[in-house]
N, C-alpha and C positions, 0 to 999 in steps of 0.2 A: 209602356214598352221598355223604358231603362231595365225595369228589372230582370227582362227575358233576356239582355242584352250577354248577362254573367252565365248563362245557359250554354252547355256547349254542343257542336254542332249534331250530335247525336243525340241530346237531349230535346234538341230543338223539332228532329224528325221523326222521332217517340211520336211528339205531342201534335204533330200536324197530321202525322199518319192515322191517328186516333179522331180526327176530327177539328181539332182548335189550327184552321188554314188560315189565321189571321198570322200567329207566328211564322208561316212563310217569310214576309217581311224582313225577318230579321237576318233570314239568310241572303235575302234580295241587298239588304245595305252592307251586309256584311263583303259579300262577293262581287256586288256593285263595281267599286275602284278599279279591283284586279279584269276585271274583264272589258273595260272599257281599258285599260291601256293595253291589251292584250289587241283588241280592236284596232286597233288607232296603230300600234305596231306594226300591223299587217296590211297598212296604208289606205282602211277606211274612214271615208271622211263622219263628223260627228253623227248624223243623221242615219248612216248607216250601221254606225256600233251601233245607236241605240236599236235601232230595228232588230241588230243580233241578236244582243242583249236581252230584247222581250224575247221571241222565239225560244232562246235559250232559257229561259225561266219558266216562259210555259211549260217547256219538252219537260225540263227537271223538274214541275209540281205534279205533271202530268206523272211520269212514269220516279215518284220518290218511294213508294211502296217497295221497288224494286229494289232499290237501292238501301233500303231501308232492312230488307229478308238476306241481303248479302252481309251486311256490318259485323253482325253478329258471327265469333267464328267458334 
């Protein structure tokens, strides 16, 4: 995984869009931090960022094709 690490984030959803959803991952540690204190900011306690947090990862694996047909201008 270190070396998908040097990958940037559009690099990252090429290759998950294509198939390889292990890479996911690396967006999930990448974005991890920022969203748990974005959480915590808005005065949920731990237990609930996280539950955000998944939701929030799902929705974005879920719908990253979409996101993915947009990047490109």
């Amino acid at each position: 995984m270190t070396t998908y690490q040097q990958l940037s984030e559009i690099e990252v959803i090429d290759r998950v869009t294509v198939g390889d959803i292990a890479l996911f991952e690396v967006l999930i540690r990448r974005y991890n931090p920022y969203l748990y204190k974005i959480g915590r900011s808005f005065g949920y306690n731990h237990q609930d960022v996280e539950d955000l947090m998944q939701d929030s990862f799902i929705s974005a694996f879920e719908n990253l094709s979409k996101l993915h047909n947009k990047m490109y201008f």
